[in-house]
Residue, then its C-alpha position, 0 to 999 in steps of 0.5 A: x887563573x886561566x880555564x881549565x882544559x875540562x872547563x873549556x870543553x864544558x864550556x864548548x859542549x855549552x855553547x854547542x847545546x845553547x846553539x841547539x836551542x838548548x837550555x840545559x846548555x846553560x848548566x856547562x858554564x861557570x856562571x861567576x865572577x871566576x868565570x866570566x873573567x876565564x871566559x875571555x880565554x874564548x877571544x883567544x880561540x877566537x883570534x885564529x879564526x878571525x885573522x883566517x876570516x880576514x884574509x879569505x874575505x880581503x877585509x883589509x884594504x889592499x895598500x894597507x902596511x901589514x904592521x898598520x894593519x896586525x896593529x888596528x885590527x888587534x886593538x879594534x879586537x880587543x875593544x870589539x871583546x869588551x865593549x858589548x860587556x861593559x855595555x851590558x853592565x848598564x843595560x842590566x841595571x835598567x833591565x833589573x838583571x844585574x844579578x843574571x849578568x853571569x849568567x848571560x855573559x859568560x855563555x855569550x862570550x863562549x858562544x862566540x867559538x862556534x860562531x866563528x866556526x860557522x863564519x869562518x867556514x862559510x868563509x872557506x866556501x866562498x873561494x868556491x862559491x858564485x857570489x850570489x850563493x855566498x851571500x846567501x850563504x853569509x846571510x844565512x850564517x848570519x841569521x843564525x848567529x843572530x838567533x843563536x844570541x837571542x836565544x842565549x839573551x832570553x835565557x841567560x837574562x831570562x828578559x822577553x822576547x823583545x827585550x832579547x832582541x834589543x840587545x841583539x841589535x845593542x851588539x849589532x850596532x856596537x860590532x857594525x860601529x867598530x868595524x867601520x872604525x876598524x875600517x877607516x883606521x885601515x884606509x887612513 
């Protein structure tokens, strides 16, 4: 069953408050089973603005074959949306938290929309912006997002600090590791 057009919004106004700090923003989301499945549809929201991120920033090679490339990048996509969760049903195993696995999943996975928004204007910005400002821009934005997930670690998981942090960078790592992939893939 896909999400609701109510669920979506009360999954974006969510996602909006936990950006804020906010842990009442846990309360918008449908932290089940159910829901964690139709939270998915996020990466569908998502896609949009990757592929506009993709082509304001010239992440693909040039020379690359556009099919090679629609074709790498939505298979890179696809796993890049599953891999952090199926990792996570290990980590909150060790963590002992397998019962708040909803709990966290399912705002992070929707937590990605505005995430997005945020790159992909900071990505708009830099076909105006000297270089060295649009880095530090990217920086910035970067940062927030970082913290942005931290925050949504530590309450959805309720773990410590710490804890947060580590799997922060957890889904760092992972994102870095695709991306060189992805990237490989394209320059082969």
């Amino acid at each position: 069953m896909a999400a609701s057009t109510t669920e979506i919004a009360a999954a974006l106004q969510g996602a909006i408050r936990l950006a804020q700090l906010d842990a009442g923003g846990l309360k918008f989301f449908d932290r089940t089973l159910g829901g964690f499945w139709r939270s998915f549809v996020a990466a569908a929201m998502v896609a949009p603005v990757r592929i506009a991120v993709l082509i304001l920033t010239g992440e693909v090679p040039a020379g690359t074959g556009v099919p090679r490339a629609v074709a790498v990048e939505i298979i890179s996509y696809a796993i890049g949306w599953l891999i952090y969760p199926f990792a996570m049903l290990f980590a909150v195993d060790l963590l002992k938290r397998r019962e708040r696995y909803f709990d966290y999943l399912v705002p992070y996975n929707w937590a990605n929309v505005p995430a997005a928004g945020l790159f992909l204007m900071v990505a708009g910005l830099g076909t105006l912006l000297p270089a060295p400002l649009y880095n530090l821009l990217s920086l910035v934005a970067l940062i927030s997002v970082l913290i942005y997930q931290w925050f949504i670690a530590r309450i959805g998981l309720m773990v410590s600090a710490s804890v947060a942090v580590a799997l922060v960078l957890l889904d760092l790592v992972l994102y870095l590791v695709m991306t060189r992939i992805t990237q490989l893939l394209l320059a082969a």
